[in-house]
C-alpha positions as CSV (number, residue, x, y, z in Angstrom):
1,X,0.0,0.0,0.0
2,X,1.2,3.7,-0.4
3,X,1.2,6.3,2.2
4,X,-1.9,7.9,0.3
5,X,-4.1,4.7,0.9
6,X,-2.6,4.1,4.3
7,X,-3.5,7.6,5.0
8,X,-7.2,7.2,3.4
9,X,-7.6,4.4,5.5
10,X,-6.9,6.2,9.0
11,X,-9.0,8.6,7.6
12,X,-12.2,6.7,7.1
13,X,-11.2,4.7,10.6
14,X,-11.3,8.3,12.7
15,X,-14.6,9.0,10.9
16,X,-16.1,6.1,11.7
17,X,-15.2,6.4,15.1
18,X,-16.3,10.1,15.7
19,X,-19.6,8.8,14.4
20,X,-19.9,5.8,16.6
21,X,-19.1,7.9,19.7
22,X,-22.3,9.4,20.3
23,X,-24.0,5.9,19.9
24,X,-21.8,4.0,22.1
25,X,-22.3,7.0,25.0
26,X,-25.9,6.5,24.5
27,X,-25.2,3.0,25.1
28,X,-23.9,3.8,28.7
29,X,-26.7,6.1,29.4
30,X,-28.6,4.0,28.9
31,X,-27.7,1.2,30.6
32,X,-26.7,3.8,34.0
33,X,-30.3,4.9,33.6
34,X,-31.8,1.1,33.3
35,X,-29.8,0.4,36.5
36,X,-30.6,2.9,38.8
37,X,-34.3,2.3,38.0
38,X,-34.1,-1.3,38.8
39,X,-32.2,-0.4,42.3
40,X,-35.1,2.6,42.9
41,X,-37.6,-0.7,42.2
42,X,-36.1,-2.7,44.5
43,X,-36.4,-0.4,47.2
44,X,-39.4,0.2,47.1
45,X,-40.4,-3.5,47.0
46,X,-37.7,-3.8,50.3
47,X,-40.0,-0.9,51.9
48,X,-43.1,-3.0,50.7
49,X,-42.1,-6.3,52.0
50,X,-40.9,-5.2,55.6
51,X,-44.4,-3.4,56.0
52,X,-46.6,-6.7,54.3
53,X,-44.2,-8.8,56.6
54,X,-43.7,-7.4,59.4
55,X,-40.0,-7.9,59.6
56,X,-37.2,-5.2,58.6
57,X,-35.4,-5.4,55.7
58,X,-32.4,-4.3,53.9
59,X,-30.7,-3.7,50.6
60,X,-27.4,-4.7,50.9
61,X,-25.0,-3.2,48.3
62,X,-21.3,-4.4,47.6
63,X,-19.5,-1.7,46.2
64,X,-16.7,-3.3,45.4
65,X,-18.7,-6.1,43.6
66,X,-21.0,-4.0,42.2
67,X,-23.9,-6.2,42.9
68,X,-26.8,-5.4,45.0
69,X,-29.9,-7.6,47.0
70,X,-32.6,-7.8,49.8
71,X,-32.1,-9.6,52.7
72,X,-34.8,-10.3,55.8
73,X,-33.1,-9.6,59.2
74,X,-33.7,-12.2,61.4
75,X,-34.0,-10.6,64.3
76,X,-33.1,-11.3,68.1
77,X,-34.3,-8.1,69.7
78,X,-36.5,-5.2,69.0
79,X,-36.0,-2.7,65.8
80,X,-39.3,-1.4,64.4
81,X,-38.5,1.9,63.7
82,X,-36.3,4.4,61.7
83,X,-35.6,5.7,65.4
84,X,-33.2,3.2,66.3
85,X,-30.8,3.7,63.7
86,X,-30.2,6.8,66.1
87,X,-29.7,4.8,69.0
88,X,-27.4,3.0,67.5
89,X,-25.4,5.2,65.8
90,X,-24.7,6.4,69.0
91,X,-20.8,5.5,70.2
92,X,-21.2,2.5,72.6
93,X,-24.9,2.5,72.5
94,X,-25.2,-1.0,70.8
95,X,-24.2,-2.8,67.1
96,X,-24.2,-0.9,64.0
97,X,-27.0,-1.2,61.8
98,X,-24.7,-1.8,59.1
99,X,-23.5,-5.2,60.1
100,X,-19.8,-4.2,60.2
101,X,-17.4,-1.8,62.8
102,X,-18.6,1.8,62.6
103,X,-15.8,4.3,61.9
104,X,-14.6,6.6,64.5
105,X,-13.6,9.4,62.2
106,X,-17.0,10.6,61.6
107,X,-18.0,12.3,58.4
108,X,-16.1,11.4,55.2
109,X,-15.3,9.0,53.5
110,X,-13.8,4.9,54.3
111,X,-14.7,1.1,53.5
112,X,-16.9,-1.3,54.4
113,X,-16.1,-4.6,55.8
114,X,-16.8,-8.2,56.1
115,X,-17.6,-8.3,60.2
116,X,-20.8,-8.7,61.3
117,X,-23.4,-8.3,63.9
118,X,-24.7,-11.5,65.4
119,X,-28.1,-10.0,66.2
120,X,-28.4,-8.2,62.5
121,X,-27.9,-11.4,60.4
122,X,-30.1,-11.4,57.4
123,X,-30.9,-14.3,54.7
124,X,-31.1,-13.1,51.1
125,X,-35.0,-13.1,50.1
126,X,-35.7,-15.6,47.0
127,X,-38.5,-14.0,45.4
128,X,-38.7,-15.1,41.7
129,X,-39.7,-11.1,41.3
130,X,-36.5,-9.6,43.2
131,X,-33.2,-11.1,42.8
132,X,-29.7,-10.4,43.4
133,X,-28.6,-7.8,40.7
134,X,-25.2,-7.5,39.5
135,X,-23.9,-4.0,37.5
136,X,-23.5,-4.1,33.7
137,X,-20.8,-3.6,32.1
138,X,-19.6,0.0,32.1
139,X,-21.6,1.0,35.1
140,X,-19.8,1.3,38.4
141,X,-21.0,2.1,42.7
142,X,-19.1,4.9,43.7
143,X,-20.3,5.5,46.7
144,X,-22.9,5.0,49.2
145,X,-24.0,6.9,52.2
146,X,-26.6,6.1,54.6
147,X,-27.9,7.7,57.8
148,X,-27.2,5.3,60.3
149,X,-23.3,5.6,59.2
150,X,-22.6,8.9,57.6
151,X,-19.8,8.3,56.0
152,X,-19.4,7.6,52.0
153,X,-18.3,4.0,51.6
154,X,-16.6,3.3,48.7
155,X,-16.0,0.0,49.1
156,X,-16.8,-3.0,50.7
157,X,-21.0,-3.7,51.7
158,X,-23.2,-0.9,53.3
159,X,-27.2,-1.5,53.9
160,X,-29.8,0.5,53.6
161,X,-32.8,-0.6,56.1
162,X,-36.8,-0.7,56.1
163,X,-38.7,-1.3,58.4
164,X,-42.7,-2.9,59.5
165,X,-43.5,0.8,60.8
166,X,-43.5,2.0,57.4
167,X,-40.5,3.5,57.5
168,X,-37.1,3.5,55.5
169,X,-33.2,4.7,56.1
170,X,-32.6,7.6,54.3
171,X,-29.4,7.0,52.0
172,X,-27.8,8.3,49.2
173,X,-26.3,5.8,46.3
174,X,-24.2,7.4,43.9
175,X,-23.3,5.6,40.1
176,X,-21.7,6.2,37.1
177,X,-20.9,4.8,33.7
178,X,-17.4,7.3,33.8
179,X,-19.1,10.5,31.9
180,X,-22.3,10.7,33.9
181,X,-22.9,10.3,37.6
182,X,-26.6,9.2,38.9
183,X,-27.7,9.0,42.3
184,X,-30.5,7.1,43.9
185,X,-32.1,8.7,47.0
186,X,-34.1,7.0,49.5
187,X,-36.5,8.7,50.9
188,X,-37.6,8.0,55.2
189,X,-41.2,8.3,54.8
190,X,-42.4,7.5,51.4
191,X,-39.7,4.1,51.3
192,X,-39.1,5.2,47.6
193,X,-35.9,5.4,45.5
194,X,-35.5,9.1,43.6
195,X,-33.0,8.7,40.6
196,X,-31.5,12.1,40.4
197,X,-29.2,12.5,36.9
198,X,-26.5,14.6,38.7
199,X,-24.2,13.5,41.6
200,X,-26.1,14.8,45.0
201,X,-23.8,16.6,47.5
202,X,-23.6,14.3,50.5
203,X,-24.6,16.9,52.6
204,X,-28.0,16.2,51.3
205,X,-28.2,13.7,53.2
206,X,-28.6,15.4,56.9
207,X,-31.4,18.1,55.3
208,X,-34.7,17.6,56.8
């Protein structure tokens, strides 16, 4: 080949990559969009189960993973209400709703980890309609902040919990397919999942 048709050849490559740019970014929205909707669904089924059932709940996310599920606590003491995740976020006031070591540098940012709390064990729920959900390709966690822990976990498992009063956790989960960053809000009272298309300041979080 000559340097003209090797030239002509790069050419027609670059232009059909300019042109397939758009579509493959559409692609990712797409699929960052699809993704948060399924999580805002399965919150609000969580929310809907632990009322129906009488039993709290939780959506437990692996960052690291990316995957998330539902899991029934089985409980061995009293929690019916979003007011305990008060209680015990409180230093030395009992285990942390979030099955794992809270964090004695407050607000910012850290891991989760693997320890657990005895009396919050939960068993994944095996509804044919709500199963564990794994990221697609291209879409990433990168973060997730919930009340009970108030700091933004960026990797490792955090938990978001509902409860038979009607009630949910607030949290904030934050994703992204690298151009665009979503973030699904849970509300307290209605038990829903908001998909916001911009990254939500954390500080969100703590407004009434």
């Amino acid at each position: 080949m000559t340097l003209v048709e090797i030239m002509v050849v790069l050419a027609i490559i670059g232009l059909i990559t300019v042109a397939m740019a758009p579509a493959i970014g559409s692609i990712f929205g797409a699929r960052l969009t699809g993704t948060c909707n399924r999580l805002s669904g399965m919150v609000r089924y969580a929310y809907n189960l632990s009322t129906l059932r009488g039993k709290v709940h939780r959506i437990v996310v692996d960052v690291g993973a990316g995957t998330f599920l539902v899991e029934e606590i089985e409980e061995k003491g009293e929690c019916q209400g979003a007011e305990l995740l008060e209680d015990k976020g409180k230093k030395g006031s009992g285990p942390d709703l979030s099955g794992r070591k809270r964090s004695d540098e407050g607000e910012g940012r850290g891991t989760g980890s693997e320890e657990t709390d005895p009396a919050l064990s939960g068993k994944e729920v095996t509804d044919k309609r709500v199963k564990k959900e794994t990221l697609p390709g291209g879409i990433k966690f990168v973060g997730i902040m919930t009340k009970h822990n108030k700091t933004v976990v960026e990797d490792g498992t955090e938990s978001i919990y509902f409860f038979p009063d009607g009630t949910a956790e607030k949290a904030l989960v934050w994703l992204t397919d690298g151009d665009e960053t979503f973030t699904v809000e849970v509300k307290a009272l209605q038990g829903t999942g908001v998909v916001h298309t911009e990254e939500l300041d954390s500080k969100e979080l703590t407004k009434k």
